[in-house]
N, C-alpha and C positions, 0 to 999 in steps of 0.2 A: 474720215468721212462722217459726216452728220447728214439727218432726213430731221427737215422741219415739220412742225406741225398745218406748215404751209402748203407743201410738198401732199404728206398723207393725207390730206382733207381733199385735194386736189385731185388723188386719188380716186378716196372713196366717192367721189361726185362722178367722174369720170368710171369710175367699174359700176354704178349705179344705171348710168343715163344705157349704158352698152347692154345689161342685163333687160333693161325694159326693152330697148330696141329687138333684143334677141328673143324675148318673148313675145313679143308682134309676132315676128317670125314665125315662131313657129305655131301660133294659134292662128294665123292667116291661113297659110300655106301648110299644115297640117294632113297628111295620108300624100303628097304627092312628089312623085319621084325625086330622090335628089339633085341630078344632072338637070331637073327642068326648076327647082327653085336656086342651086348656086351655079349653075353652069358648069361647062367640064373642064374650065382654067383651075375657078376657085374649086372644084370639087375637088382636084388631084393636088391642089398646094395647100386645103385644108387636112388634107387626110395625111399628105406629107408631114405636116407639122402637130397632128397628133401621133402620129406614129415615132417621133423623134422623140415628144416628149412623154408617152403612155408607153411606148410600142406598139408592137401590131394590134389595133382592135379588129375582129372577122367581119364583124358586121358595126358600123358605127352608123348610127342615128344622126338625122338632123342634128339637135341637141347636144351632142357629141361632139358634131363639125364645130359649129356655131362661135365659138368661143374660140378658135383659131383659122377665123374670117376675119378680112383683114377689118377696122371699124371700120373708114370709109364704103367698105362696100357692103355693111348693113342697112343703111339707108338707102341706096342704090339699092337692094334688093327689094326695099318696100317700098319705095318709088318707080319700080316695074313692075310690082305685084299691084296696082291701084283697085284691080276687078275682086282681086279676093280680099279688100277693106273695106269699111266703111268707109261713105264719099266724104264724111266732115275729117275724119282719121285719116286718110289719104289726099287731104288739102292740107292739114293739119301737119304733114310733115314736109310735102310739098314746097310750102310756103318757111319750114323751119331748117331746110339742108344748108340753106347757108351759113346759118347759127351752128348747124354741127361741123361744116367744113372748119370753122374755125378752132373748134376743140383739135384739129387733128395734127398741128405742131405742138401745141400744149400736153397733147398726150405724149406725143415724142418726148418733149424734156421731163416731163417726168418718169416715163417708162425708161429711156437710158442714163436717169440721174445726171440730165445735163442743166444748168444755173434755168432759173425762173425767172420770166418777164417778169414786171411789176404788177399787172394786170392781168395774169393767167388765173388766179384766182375768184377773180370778180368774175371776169368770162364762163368760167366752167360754170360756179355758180349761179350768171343769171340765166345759163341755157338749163340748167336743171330743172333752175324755179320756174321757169316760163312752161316745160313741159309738165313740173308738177301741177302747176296751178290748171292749167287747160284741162276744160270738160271733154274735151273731141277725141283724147288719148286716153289711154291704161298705163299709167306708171306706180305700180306698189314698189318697187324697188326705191325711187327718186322720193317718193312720199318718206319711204323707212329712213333713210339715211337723212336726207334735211329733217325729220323731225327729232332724229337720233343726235344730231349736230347742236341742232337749239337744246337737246333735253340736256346731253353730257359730249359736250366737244371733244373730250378728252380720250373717246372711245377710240378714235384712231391711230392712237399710240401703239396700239395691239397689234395692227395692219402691218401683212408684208406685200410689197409693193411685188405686182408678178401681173401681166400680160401675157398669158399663151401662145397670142399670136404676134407677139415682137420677137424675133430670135435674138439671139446671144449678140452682143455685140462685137459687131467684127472690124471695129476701129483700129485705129495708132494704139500699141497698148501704154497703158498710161497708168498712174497711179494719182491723178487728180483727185485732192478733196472737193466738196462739196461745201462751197464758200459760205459765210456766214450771212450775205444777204437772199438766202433761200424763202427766207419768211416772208419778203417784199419783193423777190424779184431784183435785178438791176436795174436801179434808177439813174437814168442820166446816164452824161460820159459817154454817147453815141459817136462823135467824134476824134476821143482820147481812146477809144478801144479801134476805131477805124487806124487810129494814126499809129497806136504802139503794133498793129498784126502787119502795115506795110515795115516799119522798120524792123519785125523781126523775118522777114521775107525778104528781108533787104542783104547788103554786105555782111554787117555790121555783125559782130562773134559775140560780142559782149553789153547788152543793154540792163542798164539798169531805172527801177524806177525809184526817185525820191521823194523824201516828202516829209510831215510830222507825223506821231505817232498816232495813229486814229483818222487820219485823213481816207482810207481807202486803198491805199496801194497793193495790198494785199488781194483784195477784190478786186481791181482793173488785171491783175496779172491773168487771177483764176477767167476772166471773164473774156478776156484774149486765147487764155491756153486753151478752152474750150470752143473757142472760134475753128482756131486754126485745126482742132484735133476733128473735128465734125464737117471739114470743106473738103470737097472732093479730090482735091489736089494739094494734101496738105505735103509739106516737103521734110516731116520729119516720120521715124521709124519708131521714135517712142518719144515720149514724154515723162521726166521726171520732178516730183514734185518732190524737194525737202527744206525744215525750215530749222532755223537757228534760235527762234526765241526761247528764250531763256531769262527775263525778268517780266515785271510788272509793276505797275505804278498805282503807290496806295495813295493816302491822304498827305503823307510827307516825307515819302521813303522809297527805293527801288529794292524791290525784294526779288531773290531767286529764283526760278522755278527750279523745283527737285527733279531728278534726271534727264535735264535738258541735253542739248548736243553743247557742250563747254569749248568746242575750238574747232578749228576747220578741219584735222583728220577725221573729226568725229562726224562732220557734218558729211563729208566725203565717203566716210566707211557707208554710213545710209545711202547713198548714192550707188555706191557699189553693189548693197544689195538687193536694191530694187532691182538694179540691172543683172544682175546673174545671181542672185540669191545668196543666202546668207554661207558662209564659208570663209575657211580661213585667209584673210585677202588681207597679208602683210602691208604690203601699200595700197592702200584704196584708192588712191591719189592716181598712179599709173595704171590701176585696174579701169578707173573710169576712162582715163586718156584714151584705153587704148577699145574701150567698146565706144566711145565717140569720134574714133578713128575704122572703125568697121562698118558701123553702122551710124546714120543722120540722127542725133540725139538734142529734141529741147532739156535742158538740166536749169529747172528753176531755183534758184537760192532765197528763200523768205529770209527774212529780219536778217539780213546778213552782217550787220552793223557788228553784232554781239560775237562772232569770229572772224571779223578781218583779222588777216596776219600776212607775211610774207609766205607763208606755203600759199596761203590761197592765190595771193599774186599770181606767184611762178604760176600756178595751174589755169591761172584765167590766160596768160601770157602761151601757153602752150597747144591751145585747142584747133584741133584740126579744124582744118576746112570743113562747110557744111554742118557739121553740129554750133549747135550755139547754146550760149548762158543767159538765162535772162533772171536779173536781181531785183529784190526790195529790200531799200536801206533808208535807214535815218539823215546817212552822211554818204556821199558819194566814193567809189573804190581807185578813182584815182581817172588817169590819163586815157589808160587803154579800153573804158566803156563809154559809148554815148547816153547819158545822161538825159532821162526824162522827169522832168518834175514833176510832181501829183499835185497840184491843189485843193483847195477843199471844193465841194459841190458848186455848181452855177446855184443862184436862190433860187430860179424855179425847179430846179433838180430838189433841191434841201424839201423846198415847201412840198413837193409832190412825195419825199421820201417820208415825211413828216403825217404827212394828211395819208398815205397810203398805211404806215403803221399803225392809226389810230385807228383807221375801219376795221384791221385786221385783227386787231387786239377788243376791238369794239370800248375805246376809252371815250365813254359820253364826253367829256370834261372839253375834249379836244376836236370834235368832232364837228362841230356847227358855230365856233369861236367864227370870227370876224378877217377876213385877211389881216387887215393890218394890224391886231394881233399876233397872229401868226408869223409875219415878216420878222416882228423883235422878236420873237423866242426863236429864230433863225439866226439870226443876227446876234442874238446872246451865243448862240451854241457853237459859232463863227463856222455854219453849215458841215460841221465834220460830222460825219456818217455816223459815230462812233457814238458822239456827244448825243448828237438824235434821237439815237434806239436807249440811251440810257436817262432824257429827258423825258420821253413815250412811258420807260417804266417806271419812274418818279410819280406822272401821273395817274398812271394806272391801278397804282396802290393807292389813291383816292386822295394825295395833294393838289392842291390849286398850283398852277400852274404858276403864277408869279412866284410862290414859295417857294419852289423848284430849280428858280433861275437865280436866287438872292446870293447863294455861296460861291467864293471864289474859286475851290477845289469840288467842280462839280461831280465830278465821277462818286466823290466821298459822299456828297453829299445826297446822291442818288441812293445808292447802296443802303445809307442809314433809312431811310425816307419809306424805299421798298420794302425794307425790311419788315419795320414798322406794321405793317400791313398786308401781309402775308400769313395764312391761316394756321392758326398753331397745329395743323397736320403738315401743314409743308413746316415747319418749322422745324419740329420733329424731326423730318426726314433730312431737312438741312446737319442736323446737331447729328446723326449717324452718320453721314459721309463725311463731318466734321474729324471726328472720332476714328474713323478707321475711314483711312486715305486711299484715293485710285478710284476708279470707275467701277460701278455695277451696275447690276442689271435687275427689272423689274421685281423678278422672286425672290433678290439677296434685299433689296428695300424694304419689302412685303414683310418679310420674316425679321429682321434685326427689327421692325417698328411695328409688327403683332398689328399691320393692317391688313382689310381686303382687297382684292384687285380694285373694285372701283372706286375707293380711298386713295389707295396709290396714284392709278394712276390722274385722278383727278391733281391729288397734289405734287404728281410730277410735270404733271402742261402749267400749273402754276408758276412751276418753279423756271420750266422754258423759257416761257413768255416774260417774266420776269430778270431773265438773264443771268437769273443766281446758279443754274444749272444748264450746262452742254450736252446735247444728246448726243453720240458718234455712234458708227458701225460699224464692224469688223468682220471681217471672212470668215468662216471655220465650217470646212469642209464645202456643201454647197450653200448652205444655209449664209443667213447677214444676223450677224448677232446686233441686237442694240445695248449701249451699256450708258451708264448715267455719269455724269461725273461735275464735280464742283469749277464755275468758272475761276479763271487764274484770282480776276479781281473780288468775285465774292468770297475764295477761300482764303484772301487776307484781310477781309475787311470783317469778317466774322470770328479771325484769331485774336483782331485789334478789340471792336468792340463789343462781339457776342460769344465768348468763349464758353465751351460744353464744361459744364461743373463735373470735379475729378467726380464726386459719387456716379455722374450716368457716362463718365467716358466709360467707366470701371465695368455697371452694368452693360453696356454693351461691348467691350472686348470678352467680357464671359460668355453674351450670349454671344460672339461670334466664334470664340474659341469651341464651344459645345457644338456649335453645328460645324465647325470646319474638324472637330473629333469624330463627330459622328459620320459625316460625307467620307472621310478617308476609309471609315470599315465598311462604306459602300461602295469607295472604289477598291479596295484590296480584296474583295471576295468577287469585283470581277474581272481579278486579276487572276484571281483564284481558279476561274468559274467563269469565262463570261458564254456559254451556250447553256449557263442553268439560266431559266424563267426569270425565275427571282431576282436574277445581277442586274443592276445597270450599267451603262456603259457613260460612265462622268467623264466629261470633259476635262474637267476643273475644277478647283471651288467656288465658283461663279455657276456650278450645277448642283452642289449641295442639296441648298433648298428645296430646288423643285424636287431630288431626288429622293428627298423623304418623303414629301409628298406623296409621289408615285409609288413609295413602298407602303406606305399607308395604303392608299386603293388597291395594290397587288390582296395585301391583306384581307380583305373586303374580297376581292373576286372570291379569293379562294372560300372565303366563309357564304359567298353568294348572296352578297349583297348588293349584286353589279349597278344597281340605278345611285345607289350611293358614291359607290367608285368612278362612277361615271362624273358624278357632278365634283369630285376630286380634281379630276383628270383636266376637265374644262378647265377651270381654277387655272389648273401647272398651262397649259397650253397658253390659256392668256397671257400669263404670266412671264414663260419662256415659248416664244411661238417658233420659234428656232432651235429646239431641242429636238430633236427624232427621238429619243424614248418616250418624251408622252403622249405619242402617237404611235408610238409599239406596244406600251401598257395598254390603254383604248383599244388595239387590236385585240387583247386579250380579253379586255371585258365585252365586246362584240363576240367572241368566239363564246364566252359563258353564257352568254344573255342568246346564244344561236340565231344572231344577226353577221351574219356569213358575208354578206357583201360589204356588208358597214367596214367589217374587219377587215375584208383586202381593200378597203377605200382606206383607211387608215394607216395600213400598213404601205400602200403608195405614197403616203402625205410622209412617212417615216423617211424611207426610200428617197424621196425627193429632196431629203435633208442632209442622208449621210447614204449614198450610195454606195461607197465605199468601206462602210463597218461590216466587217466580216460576219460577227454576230448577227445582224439585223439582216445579211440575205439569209445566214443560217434560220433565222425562226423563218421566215416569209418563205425561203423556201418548201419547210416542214409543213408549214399552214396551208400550201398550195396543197401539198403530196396528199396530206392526214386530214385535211378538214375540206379543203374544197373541191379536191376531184381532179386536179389537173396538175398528176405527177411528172409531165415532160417539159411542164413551166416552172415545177419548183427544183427537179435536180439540175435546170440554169443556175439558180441561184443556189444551189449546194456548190455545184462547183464554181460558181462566183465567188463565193465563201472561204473555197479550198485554195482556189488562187491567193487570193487577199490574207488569206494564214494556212500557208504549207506544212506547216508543222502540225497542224491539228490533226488527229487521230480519229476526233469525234466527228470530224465532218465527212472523213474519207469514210470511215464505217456508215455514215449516213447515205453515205454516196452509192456504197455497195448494197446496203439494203434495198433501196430505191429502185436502183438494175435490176436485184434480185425479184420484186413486187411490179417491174413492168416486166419480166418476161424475158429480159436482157443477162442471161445467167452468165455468161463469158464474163460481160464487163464486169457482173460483178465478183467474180473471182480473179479478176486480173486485179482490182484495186484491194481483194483482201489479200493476196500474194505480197504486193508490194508492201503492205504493211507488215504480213509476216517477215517479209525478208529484211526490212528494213534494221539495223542498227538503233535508231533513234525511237522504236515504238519500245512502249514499258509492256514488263511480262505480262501483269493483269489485263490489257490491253489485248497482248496475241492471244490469248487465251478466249477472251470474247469473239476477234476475228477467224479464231481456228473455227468455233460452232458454227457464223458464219458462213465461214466458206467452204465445209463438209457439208452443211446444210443444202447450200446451190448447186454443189457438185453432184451429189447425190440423186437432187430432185430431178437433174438434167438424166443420169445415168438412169436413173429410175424410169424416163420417158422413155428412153431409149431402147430399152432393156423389153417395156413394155412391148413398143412395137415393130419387135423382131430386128431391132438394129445393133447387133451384138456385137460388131466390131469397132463399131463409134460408141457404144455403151464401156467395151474396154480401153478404149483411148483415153476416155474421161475417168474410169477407174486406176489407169494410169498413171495419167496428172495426177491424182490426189494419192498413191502409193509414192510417186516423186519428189513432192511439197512433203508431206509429214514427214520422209524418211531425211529430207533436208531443211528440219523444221527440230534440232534434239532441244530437251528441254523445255519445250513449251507445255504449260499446262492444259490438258484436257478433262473435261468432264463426263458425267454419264451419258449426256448426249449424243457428246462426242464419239464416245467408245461404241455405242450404238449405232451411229451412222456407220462407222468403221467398219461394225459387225456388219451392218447390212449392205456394205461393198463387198464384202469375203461372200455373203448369201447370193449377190448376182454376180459374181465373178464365176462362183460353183455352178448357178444356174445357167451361165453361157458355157460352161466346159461341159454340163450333161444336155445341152440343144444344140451344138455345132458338129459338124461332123469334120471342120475344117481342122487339121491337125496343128497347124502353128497358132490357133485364135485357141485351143486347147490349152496347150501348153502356157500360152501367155495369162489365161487364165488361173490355171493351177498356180503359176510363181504366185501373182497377183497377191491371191489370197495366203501363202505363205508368207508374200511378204506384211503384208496387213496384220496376223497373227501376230510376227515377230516384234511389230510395234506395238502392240496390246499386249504385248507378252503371255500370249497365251498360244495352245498346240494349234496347229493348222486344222485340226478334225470340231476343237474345244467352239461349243456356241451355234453349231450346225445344225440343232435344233429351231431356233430360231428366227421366227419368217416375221417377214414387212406385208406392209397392205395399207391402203388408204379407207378412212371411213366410209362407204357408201352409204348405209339409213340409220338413224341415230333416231332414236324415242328418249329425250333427255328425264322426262321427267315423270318414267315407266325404267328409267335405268338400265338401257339395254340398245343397243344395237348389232352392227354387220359389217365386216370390215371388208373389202377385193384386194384376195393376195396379190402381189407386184408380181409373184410369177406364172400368174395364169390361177387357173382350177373355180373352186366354189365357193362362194363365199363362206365368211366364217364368224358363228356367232358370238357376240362378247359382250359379259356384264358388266354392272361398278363394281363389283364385290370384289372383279378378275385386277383390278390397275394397282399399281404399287409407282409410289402410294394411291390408298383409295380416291382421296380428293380428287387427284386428277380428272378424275372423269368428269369435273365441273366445266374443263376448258376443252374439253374435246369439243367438235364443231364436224358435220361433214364436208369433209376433203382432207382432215388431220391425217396428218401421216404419224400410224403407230407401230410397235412392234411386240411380237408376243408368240411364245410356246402354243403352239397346236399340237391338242389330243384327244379323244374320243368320248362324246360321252354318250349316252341312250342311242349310240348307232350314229350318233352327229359329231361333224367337227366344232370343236368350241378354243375358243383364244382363251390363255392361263396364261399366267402374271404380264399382265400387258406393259406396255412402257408411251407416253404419249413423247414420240419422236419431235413432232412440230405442233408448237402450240399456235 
């Protein structure tokens, strides 16, 4: 799939005009209930469809709604509101609804990435300009972007296409690219697309289209399969798109393309996997028969010329009822398809294809030429779609037009011509993708050719427009990756006649070696590590780049330089706007710089990329808990986290701490139990979980014990004599052995307050058994009392502690803590421990121990 720079302007025009509309909005209609400015349809189906895609918000604002309102019914809202506008401003749109009703199929096909009129572009365009220009409106949005357009067109390369208020698509699932005539729309051929979607609704299992190479067939298929995939009644269950080409044609030779589909299993095995995904599928051939046997399947075959064979026969000869085939070939498959020939364009088709690419590309040279001019350079090009767009970029690189038309081998002659005149920064970046082959993406360009974002991508719409470069998309996770890659025919017309001299192939396989050296000890440490700060979480090496980057600005937070990191971070985002770490990095330097909301707005932009990465609910979760105040929104996403990686330790401890700090002390002893008992947790590991969860256990006994619930206070002292004594071999600490202590001090203090004989006794064992695990006498440490801090004078060195078991308080110095420091982290409410004994007639705490920091 490819997105034109036709497509994303189209966009940006379109999310510009919706912004200003929605600003009307809400400065009209401003302080007045919701239900009386969207109604109580749209008020329940906008809040629906921010709540699917934000979740619940408690209270959502106008502002809030606004943006998943459907567009049509933004202007209907300001064309009911007339009382709260100005009367020239509400004439003013009045009089322009019908201009916007028009954007609102155009929004459609660009919002579901379905093919482009030829004329969606002019449309969006001149309702922008018409609202810009008017005195009667407020459009700074429509002002920004048109003048951002004329300043650096290319800035829309950065854009990812997203409408809030379009849901997910819930079509034929399909894997349809996104045809080459995006930049123009489909011209012409209104009748050969009516006439191929009845025959493929027809009997008929097997249709193929023919034609020459460059004629179009490719494009009438895509332009049909998208018909039929978007009609209400379509009669298939899925639609599969795959293609066989495998050559290309230079100046005097058919060259290969490297890892094409070589023969028809291979083209079949693709077939297979789009249908049930990739897996071991010995026959792909019977794998597809038999899902176009369960289920109604179009299965389109591109360039099929280049693997006809007798397997494919037999499988065309075989196709169940109801699914069908539909081809493009050079040469026809034989008896058992009807056959549709492709032609080349009607002339008024060519002329309007012609004169539509020269506005678009804005090539003066061609633009106000004379028709009958026009006709012969039609008429040279013998109307092939193909020949057209490569005539268009002939002159666009600043030949006269006659010059363009003199060579026999026009393709070649195009290629040279462009070349020619094409900015030695695109040049540049040509001779890198030269040199090291496959698609990339904007931040692997940026760095192999040591330019800035708006360098690049200037010279990558260069390189579009020009046709020496294909932009495609790809999946990866929620996010649409864009990657760059060299067309078939410019990357053998620049091995023939512009080949990268060995000195700078040399220089750039070093510099790409170095940074694909370096990316791997970024992805290994968070392979390592991925719940430390520091890790990134790389895709690929196609994340490299940016991923230095971004540890560069980590670097920067931490030394608190965040307005520097910040303008880092921008950089990587432009750059890769489909990364979720550099909008997880950004959350970091919002949390430094103590821009608290930026950071959860960030960390959502993160979130809406890779919902799925374990690590990235882990921080966001921690950032709700520890930074923002809302710990029953972030241990969601701990235990989002724990799902997504069961193995992790660090999150389950995350998980119990969390319980432990809302209040939830059960849960969180049931999740350190399970890590104790677990097989698979490492020693160093129980060890942290044992202070844990004597910690919680304790705190709760401690409540209990307090008031007067002494036989739920031993229940709980229970559990925790049953976990440690089925717990041999784990390491404990001093804490540890102290909390312990302080379950023997109230196990003894409910056996001298109950008078109940068996809550005695169960006490007594209690605390022998406790002993026994501390290896010390039953009597040993009974000295020993707990208490929490009640009044602390930090910085007089001195406060007061309230025994756990009742009586008077008790006073305690710094001098008394071992170690002394300690006493830096005490806080009132620490729970401490410490020897009481007498001194000028007063109780005083001696050698204290601070229990919970």
């Amino acid at each position: 799939m490819s997105l034109s720079a036709t497509r994303l302007t189209c966009y940006a025009l379109l999310s510009a005009i919706e912004e200003d509309l929605r600003l009307r909005i809400e400065v009209a209609l401003y302080g007045l209930p919701l239900e009386e400015v969207l109604g109580e349809e749209r008020l329940s189906s906008s809040v629906d469809r921010l709540s699917r895609d934000q979740g619940t918000v408690s209270t959502p604002s106008l502002a809030d709604l606004l943006p998943y309102v459907d567009f049509s019914d933004s202007f209907e809202i300001l064309n009911s509101a007339v009382k709260k506008l100005e009367p020239r401003e509400a004439e003013f749109i009045k009089g322009k609804t019908g201009l916007l009703q028009k954007l609102i199929p155009v929004r459609n096909r660009v919002a579901h990435t379905r093919p482009l009129d030829f004329d969606d572009l002019p449309i969006v365009l001149d309702v922008v300009k018409q609202f810009s220009k008017s005195p009667d409106i407020d459009t700074p949005r429509c002002d920004q972007v048109l003048a951002e357009l004329e300043r650096d067109p290319s800035f829309v390369l950065g854009l990812e296409i997203r409408f809030p208020d379009v849901p997910a698509d819930s079509t034929v699932r399909h894997n349809l690219p996104i045809p080459d005539f995006d930049e123009t729309g489909f011209v012409g051929r209104k009748s050969n697309v009516r006439s191929l979607i009845r025959t493929m609704r027809g009997s008929y299992p097997v249709i193929s289209l023919v034609g020459d190479g460059g004629v179009g067939k490719t494009s009438l298929a895509l332009k049909a399969a998208y018909e039929i995939l978007d009609s209400p009644d379509s009669p298939f269950d899925a639609i599969v798109w795959t293609t066989a080409k495998n050559s290309l044609l230079t100046a005097g030779e058919i060259k290969r393309i490297q890892g094409a589909v070589k023969d028809s299993l291979g083209l079949l095995r693709v077939a297979a996997e789009e249908l049930g995904g990739k897996g071991a599928n010995t026959d792909p051939m019977r794998e597809v028969l038999e899902y176009m046997q369960h289920f109604k399947v179009l299965l389109i075959l591109d360039n099929l010329e280049t693997v006809l064979d007798a397997r494919l026969r037999e499988f065309l000869r075989e196709l169940p009822n109801g699914s069908k085939v539909l081809i493009t070939s050079r040469i026809g498959v034989g008896a058992m398809e009807i056959p549709i020939r492709v032609e080349p364009l009607e002339k008024g088709e060519a002329v309007s294809l012609l004169r539509s690419l020269s506005k678009i590309r804005n090539v003066q040279a061609l633009q106000n030429v004379p028709p009958s001019v026009i006709d012969g350079i039609v008429d040279k090009t013998s109307a092939h779609p193909l020949y057209i767009k490569w005539f268009v970029s002939v002159v666009q690189s600043g030949r006269r037009p006659e010059d363009a038309l003199r060579s026999g081998l026009l393709l070649d002659y195009c290629m040279s011509n462009v070349y020619k005149f094409i900015s030695e920064t695109g040049k540049l970046v040509l001779r890198s993708m030269q040199s090291l082959a496959g698609a990339h993406n904007q931040a692997e360009l940026a760095y192999l050719n040591e330019l800035d974002v708006k360098q690049l991508q200037a010279a990558v719409l260069e390189l579009i427009t020009t046709n020496f470069v294909l932009m495609r998309t790809v999946k990866a996770g929620n996010a649409v990756v864009t990657e760059y890659e060299l067309s078939e025919f410019a990357l053998n017309y620049l091995e023939k006649h512009n080949p990268v001299s060995e000195e700078e192939q040399r220089w750039l396989q070093e510099r790409n070696a170095g940074l694909f050296a370096y990316g791997e000890q970024i992805a290994l440490k968070s392979t390592r590590d991925r719940y430390d700060a520091n890790s990134l979480d790389v895709r690929g090496a196609k994340d490299f780049s940016v991923a230095a980057k971004l540890l560069e600005a980590l670097s920067l937070i931490y030394r608190r330089e965040t307005g520097i990191a910040l303008e880092i971070i921008q950089d990587a985002q432009e750059l890769s706007p489909d990364y979720h770490e550099c909008f997880r990095v950004e959350a970091m330097a919002r949390i430094a710089s103590h821009n608290l909301h930026g950071a959860n707005s960030a960390f959502e932009k993160a979130l809406e990329l890779n919902s799925d990465g374990s690590a990235l609910n882990w921080f966001y979760g921690r950032f709700l808990i520890n930074d923002f105040g809302q710990p029953q929104s972030g241990l969601k996403y701990l235990q989002r986290a724990a799902a997504l990686d069961p193995a992790s330790s660090t999150i389950r401890i995350e998980i119990a701490k969390t319980h432990q700090q809302m209040g939830s002390g059960r849960q969180a002893r049931d999740v350190c139990l399970s890590l104790l008992k677990s097989p698979e947790t490492a020693p160093e590991i129980k060890s942290r979980v044992l202070e844990i969860y004597v910690k919680s256990a304790m705190s709760a006994a401690g409540k209990l014990y307090g008031g007067g619930e002494y036989a739920a206070c031993l229940e709980v002292l229970e559990e925790i004599k049953d976990s440690l004594e089925s717990l041999p071999g784990v390491t404990s600490d001093d804490l540890v052995r102290d909390r312990v202590n302080y379950a023997r001090s109230l196990s003894r203090g409910v056996r001298l307050k109950t008078s109940d004989k068996y809550l005695g006794q169960a006490a007594t064992q209690i605390n022998i058994s406790l002993a026994r695990w501390l290896g010390v006498s039953s009597n040993e440490g009974a000295d020993r009392a707990y208490g929490t801090v009640k009044m602390l004078q930090s910085e007089r060195g001195f406060g007061f502690v309230r025994p756990a078991d009742g009586g008077q308080d008790v006073f305690f110095h710094a001098t008394d803590f071992r170690p002394v420091e300690e006493f830096k982290q005490v806080r009132e409410g620490s729970e401490i421990s410490y020897q009481k004994t007498m001194k000028s007639g007063k109780s005083r705490a001696v050698e204290v121990w601070l229990v919970e920091r």
